[in-house]
N, C-alpha and C positions, 0 to 999 in steps of 0.2 A: 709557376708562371705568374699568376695573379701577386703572388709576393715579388716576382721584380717589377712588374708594373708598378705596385705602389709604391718601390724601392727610387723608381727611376721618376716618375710621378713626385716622389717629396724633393727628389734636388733638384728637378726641374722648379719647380716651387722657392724652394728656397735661394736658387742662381736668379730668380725673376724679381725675386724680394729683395735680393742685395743690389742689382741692380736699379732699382726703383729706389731706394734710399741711396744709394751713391750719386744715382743721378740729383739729387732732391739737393746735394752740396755743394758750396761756391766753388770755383777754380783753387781761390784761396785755402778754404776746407781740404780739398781733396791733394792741392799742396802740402798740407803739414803732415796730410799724414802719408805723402811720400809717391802717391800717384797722381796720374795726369786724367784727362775726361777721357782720353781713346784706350786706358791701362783696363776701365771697371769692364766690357765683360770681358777679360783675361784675369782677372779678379776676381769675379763672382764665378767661373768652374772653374777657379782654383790654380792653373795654371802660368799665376803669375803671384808669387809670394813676398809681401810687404812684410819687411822686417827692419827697424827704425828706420833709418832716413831714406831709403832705397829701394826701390821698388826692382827685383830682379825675376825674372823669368827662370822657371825650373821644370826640369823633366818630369817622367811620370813618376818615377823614383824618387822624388824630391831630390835631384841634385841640382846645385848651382848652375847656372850657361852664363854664355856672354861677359861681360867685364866683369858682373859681381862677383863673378865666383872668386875673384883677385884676395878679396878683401877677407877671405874665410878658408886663406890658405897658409898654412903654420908657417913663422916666419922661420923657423929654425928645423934642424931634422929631428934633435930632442922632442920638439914639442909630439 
């Protein structure tokens, strides 16, 4: 019990930290690297996975939702 406290304890921690440094960046910053100001806390627990230009929304499973999943779908049945 006391280890998931400090379990849940460090990524609350650590989701407070990222958002205090994401806040801390211009519109501009937080444009390049692919989010908006309303994206960081769905960024900071994770829920929202920045992968180059595009910031897309994913499940608990790490899958794709909404339009990005478009972009990371084999173009061919080969593939």
């Amino acid at each position: 019990m006391i280890k998931s406290i400090k379990t849940r304890l460090a990524a609350w921690n650590q989701q407070r930290e990222t958002i205090r440094e994401l806040s801390m960046l211009t519109n501009r910053e937080l444009a390049d690297l692919g989010i908006g100001r309303g994206d960081i806390p769905f960024v900071a627990d994770g829920s929202l996975l920045v992968s180059g230009d595009v910031a897309a929304p994913v499940t608990a499973d790490d899958a794709l939702i909404g339009p990005a999943w478009a972009a990371h779908v084999p173009t061919s049945l080969a593939a």
